[in-house]
C-alpha positions in Angstrom: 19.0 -9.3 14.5 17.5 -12.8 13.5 14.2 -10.7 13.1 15.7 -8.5 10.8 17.0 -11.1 8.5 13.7 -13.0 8.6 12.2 -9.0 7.2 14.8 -9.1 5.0 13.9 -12.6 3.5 10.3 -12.0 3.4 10.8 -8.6 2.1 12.6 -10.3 -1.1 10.5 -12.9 -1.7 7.4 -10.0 -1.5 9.1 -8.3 -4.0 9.7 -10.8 -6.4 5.8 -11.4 -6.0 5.2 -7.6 -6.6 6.9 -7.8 -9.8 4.0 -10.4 -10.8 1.3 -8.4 -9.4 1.5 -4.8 -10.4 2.4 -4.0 -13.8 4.1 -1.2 -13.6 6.2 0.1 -10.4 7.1 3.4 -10.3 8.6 5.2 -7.7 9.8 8.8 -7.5 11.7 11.2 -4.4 13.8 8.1 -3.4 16.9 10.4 -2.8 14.6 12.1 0.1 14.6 9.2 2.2 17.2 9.7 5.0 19.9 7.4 5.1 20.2 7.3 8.8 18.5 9.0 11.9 14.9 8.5 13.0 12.4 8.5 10.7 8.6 8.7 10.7 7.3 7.4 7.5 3.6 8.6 7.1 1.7 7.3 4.2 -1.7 8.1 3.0 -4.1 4.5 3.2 -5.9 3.4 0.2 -5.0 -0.8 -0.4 -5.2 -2.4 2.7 -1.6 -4.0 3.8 -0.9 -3.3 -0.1 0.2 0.2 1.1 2.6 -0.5 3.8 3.9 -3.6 1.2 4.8 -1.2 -1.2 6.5 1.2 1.0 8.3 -1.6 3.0 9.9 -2.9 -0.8 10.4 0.6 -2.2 12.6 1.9 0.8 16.2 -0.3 2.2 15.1 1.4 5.9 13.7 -1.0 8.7 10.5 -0.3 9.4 8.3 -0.8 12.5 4.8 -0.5 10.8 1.7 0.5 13.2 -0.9 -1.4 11.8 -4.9 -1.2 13.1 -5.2 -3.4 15.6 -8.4 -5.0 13.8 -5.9 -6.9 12.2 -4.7 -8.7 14.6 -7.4 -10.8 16.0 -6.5 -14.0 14.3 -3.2 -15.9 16.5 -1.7 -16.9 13.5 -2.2 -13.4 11.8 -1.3 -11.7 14.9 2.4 -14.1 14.5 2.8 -14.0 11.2 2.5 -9.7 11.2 4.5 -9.6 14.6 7.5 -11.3 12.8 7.4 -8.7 10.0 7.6 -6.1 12.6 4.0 -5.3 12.4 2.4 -4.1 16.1 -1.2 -3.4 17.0 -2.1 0.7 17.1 -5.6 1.2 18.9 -8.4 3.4 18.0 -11.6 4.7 20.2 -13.6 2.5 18.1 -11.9 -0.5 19.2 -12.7 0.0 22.5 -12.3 2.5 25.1 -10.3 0.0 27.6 -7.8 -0.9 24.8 -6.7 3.2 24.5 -4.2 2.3 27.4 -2.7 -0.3 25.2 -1.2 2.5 23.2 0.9 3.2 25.6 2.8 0.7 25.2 3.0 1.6 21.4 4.0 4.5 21.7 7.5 3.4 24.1 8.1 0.8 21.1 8.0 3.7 18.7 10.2 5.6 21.2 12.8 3.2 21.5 12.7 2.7 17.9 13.5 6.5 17.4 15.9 5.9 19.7 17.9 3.7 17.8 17.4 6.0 15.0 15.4 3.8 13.3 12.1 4.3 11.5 8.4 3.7 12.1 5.2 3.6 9.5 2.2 5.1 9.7 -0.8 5.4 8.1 -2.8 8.5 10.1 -6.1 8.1 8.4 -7.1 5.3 10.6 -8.5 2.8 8.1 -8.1 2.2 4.6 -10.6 3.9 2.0 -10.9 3.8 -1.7 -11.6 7.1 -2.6 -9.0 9.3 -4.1 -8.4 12.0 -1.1 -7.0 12.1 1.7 -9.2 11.7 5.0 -9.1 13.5 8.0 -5.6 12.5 10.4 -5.7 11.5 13.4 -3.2 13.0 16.3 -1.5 9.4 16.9 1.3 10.9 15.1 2.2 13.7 16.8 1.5 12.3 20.2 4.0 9.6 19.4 6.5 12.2 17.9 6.0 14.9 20.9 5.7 12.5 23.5 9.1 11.2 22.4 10.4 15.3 22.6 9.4 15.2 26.6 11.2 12.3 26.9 14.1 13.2 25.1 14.3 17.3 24.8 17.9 17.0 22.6 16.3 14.3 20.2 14.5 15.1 16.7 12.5 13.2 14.0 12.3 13.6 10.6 9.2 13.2 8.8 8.6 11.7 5.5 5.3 11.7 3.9 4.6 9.1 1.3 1.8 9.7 -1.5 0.7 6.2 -2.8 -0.5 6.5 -6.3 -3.0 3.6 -8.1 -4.1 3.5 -11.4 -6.8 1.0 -10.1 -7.1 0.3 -6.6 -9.0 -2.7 -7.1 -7.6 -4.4 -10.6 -4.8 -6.6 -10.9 -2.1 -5.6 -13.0 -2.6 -2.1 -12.5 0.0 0.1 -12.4 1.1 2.0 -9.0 3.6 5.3 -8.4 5.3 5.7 -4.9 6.1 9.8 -4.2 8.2 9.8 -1.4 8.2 13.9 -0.2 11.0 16.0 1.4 11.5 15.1 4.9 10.5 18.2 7.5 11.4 18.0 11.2 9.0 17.3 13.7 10.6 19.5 16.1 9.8 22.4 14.8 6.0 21.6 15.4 6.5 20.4 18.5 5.4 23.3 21.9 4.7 21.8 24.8 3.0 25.0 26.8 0.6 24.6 23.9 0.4 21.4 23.2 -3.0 21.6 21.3 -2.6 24.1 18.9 1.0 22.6 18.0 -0.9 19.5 17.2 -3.1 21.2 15.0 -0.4 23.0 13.2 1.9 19.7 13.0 -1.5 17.7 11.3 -2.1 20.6 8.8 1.6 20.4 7.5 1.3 16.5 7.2 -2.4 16.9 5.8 -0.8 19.5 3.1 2.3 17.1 2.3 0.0 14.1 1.5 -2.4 15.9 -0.2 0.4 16.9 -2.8 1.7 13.7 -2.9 -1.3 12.1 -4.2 -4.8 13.1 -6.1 -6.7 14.6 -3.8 -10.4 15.4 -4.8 -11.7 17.7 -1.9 -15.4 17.6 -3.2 -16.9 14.0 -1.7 -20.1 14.7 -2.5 -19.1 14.4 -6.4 -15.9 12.8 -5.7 -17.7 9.8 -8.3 -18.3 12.1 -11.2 -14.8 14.3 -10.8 -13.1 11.4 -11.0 -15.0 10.1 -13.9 -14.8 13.7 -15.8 -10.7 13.2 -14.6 -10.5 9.8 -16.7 -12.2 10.9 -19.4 -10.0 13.9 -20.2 -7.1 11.6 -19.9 -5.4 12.1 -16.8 -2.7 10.1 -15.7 -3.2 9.3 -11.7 0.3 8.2 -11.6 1.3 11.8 -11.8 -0.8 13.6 -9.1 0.8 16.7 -9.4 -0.8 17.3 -12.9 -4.3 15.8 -11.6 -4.0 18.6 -9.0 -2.9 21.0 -11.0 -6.3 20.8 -13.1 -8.8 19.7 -9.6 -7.3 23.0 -8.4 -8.2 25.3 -11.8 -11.5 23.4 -12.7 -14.5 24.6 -10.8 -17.1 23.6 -13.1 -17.0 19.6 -13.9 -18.9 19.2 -17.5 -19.8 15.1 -16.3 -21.4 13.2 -19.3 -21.7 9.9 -19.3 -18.6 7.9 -20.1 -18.0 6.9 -23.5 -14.8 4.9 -23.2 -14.5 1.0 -23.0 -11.9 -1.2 -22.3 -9.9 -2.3 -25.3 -10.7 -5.7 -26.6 -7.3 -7.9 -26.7 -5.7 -9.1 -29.4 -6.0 -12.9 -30.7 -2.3 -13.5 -29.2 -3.9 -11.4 -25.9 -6.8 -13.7 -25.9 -4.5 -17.1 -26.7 -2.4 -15.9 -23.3 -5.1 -15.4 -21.1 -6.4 -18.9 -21.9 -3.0 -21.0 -21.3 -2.9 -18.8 -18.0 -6.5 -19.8 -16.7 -5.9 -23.8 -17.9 -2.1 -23.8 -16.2 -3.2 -21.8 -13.3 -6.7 -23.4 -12.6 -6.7 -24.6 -9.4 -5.4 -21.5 -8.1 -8.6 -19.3 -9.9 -11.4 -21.5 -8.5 -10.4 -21.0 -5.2 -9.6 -17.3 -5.3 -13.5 -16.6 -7.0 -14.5 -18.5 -3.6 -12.7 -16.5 -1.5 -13.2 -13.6 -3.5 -17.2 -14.0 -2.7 -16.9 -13.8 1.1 -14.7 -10.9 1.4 -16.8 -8.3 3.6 -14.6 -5.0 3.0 -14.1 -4.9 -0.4 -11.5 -2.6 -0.5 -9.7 -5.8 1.0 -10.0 -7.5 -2.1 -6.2 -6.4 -3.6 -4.7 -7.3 -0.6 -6.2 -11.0 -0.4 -5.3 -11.4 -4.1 -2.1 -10.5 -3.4 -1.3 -12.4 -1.0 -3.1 -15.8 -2.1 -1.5 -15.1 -5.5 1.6 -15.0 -3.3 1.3 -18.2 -1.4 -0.4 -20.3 -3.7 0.3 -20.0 -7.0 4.5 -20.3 -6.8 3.9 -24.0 -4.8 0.8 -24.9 -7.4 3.6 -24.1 -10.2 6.1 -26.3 -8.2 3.8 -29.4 -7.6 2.7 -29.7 -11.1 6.9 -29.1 -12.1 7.0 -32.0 -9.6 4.3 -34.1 -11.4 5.6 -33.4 -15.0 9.6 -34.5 -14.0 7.5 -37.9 -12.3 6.3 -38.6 -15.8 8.8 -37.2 -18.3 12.3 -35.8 -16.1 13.7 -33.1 -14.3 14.9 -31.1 -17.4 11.2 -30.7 -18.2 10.2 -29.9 -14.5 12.2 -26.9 -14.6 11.7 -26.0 -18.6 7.6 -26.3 -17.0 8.2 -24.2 -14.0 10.3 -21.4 -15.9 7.4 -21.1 -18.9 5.0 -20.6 -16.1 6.6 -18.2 -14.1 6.7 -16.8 -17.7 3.7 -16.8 -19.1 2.5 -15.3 -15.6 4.4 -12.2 -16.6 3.2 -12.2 -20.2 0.1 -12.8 -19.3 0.6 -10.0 -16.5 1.7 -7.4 -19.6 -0.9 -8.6 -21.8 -3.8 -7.2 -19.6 -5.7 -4.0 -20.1 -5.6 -1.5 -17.7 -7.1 2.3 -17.6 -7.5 4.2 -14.9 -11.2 3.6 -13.5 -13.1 4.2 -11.0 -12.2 3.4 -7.6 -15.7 2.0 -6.2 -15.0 -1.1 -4.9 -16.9 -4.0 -6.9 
């Protein structure tokens, strides 16, 4: 129960920082989510621990999030995650000895249904920028049929979660959560035929996900669609209408791109200097990061969570340093116009959809 309030805590405080980050939340099919029972959230992966971040603080259910076990490699990560209900899921590329480990996963996830509670998921098996959805792996339905042979009267619903990014890689983008109708897993589930259940249970999920989101089938052009798609205007917030014209469009006229970022305003220009001056320190050291990040898709998800940790306790020491030389009414009138000007500053910024290469 103490973990749970610590979730609940940290959940908060994320959100509050989310509110900063993003600059517009949106978040449609709420009233789908189940209000009790077991649940198996499955989500399709394109920002890092972004994605399970906005699903964990755009849905009041308790999650137990699977996470790739990659992630946990660092002891103070590997805490820090556990204590947020985070566990390690293992893939064949981590190692065919650690396989077994799944196991172990998998009667975590069991107990969890048994509680009725919920787990997360992401079934691509790694993050990627491009807007599709990847091939799924069979985790899922080994976790969902495997808790069926245990428990033959039991059932789990399945809610698949489309996450929606105007720019995967700027900040202050804009984002829309779809949550989808939930299905039940049961009626996938045939244990004399295990195999071609499987295949029928992936097909459904792959189907939900790929509604739930823009999905451009095409990789080998995926670059140029999606260019053609921002140049005609379309809003990837609303992947149903993106779909709708991927699916009637078989011939993409690609020219090159004509359209440019809008220059800001003087008042645009005057907030984005105060911001940089008051929130200094903070910049340098996220451009130094920023250069040593490997896996670029990474990139939001470091921001994030620098932006996070950092820049609240920088606005609090200089608060500290201003009441020291003037009083406490200024601290605080200081700290508010920061936390201010962050969200102005937050508003004032420019963002299309672009493309989704990482740069």
């Amino acid at each position: 129960m103490k973990k749970y309030y610590w979730y609940r805590i940290v959940r908060f405080y994320v959100k509050l920082g989310l509110r900063s980050y993003f600059k517009k939340t949106t978040v449609i099919g709420k009233e789908n989510i189940p209000k009790k029972g077991a649940v198996l959230f499955i989500g399709n992966h394109r920002n890092g621990l972004l994605d399970p971040i906005m699903i964990a603080t755009t849905n009041s259910r308790i999650h137990l999030f699977l996470t790739r076990a990659s992630a946990f490699k660092n002891p103070i990560v590997d805490y820090l995650l556990r204590s947020i209900n985070m566990i390690p899921i293992y893939r064949i590329r981590d190692g065919k000895n650690t396989i077994a480990k799944n196991q172990e996963i998998f009667d975590a996830c069991h107990r969890e249904f048994q509680m009725d509670g919920t787990v997360l998921m992401f079934p691509e098996g790694n993050h990627g920028a491009p807007r599709r959805i990847r091939n799924l792996t069979k985790g899922f339905a080994r976790i969902t049929f495997g808790y069926f042979d245990k428990y033959p009267d039991k059932d789990v619903l399945i809610v698949p979660v489309g996450l929606n990014y105007s720019n995967v890689q700027a900040k202050a983008s804009c984002i829309a959560v779809y949550y989808g109708k939930p299905f039940s897993a049961r009626d996938y589930y045939e244990p004399k035929d295990e195999n071609v259940a499987i295949e029928k249970f992936r097909d459904r999920v792959n189907d939900e996900l790929k509604e739930l989101t823009t999905h451009i089938e095409d990789l080998a052009n995926h670059d140029e669609i999606e260019q053609s798609l921002i140049d005609k205007g379309i809003d990837f917030l609303d992947p149903y209408e993106a779909n709708k014209l991927l699916d009637k469009t078989s011939n993409w006229d690609v020219k090159e791109s004509t359209k440019t970022q809008k220059r800001h305003p003087v008042l645009n220009l005057i907030l984005h200097g105060l911001f940089t001056i008051n929130t200094l320190l903070p910049i340098v050291l996220w451009n130094n990061v920023k250069s040593n990040i490997k896996d670029k898709v990474l990139v939001p998800t470091i921001r994030f969570g620098l932006s996070l940790g950092l820049i609240p306790i920088y606005y609090l020491l200089q608060s500290f340093i201003v009441g020291y030389f003037f009083n406490y009414k200024w601290a605080i009138a200081y700290f508010i116009g920061s936390i201010l000007l962050l969200h102005l500053y937050k508003n004032s910024t420019q963002i299309d959809n672009f493309t989704t290469n990482p740069s």
